[in-house]
C-alpha positions as CSV (number, residue, x, y, z in Angstrom):
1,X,9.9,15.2,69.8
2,X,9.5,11.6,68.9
3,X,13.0,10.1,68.4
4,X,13.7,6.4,67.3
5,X,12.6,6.5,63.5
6,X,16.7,7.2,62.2
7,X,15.1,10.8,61.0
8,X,17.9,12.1,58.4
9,X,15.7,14.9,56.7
10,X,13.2,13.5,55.8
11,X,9.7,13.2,57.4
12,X,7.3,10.8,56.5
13,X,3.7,11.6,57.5
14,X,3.0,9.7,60.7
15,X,-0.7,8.3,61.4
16,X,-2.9,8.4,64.9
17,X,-4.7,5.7,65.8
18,X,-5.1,2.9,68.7
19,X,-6.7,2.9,71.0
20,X,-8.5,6.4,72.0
21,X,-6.2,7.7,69.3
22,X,-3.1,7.8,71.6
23,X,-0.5,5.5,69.3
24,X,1.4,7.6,66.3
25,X,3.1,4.8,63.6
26,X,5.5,6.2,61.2
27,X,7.4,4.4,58.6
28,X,11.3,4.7,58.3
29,X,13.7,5.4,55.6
30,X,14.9,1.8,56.5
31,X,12.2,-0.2,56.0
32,X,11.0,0.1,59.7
33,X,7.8,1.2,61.3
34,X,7.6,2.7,64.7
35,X,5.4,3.5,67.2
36,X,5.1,5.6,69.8
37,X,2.6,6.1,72.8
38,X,1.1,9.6,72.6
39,X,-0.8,9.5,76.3
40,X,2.7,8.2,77.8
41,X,4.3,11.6,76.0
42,X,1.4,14.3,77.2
43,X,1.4,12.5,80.4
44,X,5.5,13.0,80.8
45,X,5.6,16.2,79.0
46,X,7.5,19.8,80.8
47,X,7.4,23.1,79.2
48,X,11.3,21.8,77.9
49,X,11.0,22.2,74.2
50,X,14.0,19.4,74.2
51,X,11.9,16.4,75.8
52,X,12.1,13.7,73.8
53,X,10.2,10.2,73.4
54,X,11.3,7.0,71.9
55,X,9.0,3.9,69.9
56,X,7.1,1.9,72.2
57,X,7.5,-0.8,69.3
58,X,9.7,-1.1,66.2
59,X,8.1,-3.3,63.1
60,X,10.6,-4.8,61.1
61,X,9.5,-6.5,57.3
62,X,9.9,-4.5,54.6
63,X,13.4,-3.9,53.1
64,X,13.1,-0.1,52.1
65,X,11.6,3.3,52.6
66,X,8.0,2.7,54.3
67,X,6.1,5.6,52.9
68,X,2.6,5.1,54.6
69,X,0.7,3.9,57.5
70,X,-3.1,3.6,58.2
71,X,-4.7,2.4,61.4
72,X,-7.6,0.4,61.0
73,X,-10.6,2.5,61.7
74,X,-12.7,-0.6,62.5
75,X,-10.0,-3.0,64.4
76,X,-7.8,0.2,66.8
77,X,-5.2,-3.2,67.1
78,X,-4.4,-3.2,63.3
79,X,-2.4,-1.2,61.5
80,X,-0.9,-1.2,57.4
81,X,1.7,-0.2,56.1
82,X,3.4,0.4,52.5
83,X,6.9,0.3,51.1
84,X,8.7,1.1,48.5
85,X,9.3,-2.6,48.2
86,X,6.3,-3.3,46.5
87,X,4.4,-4.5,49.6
88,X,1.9,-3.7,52.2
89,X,1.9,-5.6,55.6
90,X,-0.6,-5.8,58.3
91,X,0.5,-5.5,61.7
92,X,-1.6,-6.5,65.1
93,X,-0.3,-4.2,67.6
94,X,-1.7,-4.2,71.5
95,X,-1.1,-2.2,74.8
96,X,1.1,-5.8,75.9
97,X,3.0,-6.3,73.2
C-alpha cells in the first residue's frame, strides 16, 4: 500500500513511469502530487498484506484536487500534471532529487 497522498476515499488514478517504469505519481485531493519508488517497494516487499510505502517526493503547486498525471514517454525525468485549478505544471523529477 502506498501511503502519503492524505487518501480520504477517494482514489485518483496514479501513472507509472521513470525510469524502467519503477516511479508511480498520483495527484492529491490537496493540490499535491506524490511519488513513490515502485523497485524500492517490490524490493522491501513480505507476504504482510499491511506493508506500507511512503512518497519518495511530494510536488507542491497547484491549490486543489490534482486529477491527472502523465510521465513523459520521451523525457522518463518529466512528468505533468493537472488540477482542478485550471492549470497543468511540468515537473523534472530525478533518482537525486
Amino acid at each position: 500500500k502506498y501511503l502519503g497522498a492524505g487518501d480520504t476515499g477517494a482514489m485518483l488514478v496514479p501513472a507509472v513511469g521513470g525510469f524502467q517504469q519503477k516511479l508511480l505519481a498520483r495527484g492529491t485531493l490537496d493540490g499535491r502530487v506524490c511519488i513513490w519508488d515502485r523497485g524500492e517497494a517490490a524490493s522491501t516487499r513480505s507476504a504482510s498484506p499491511t506493508d506500507t510505502h511512503m512518497p519518495i517526493a511530494e510536488l507542491h503547486g497547484h491549490t486543489q484536487p490534482v486529477n491527472c498525471v502523465a510521465w513523459s514517454p520521451v523525457d522518463q525525468t518529466l512528468l505533468v500534471s493537472a488540477s482542478d485549478d485550471g492549470t497543468l505544471r511540468v515537473w523534472h523529477h530525478s533518482a537525486s532529487s
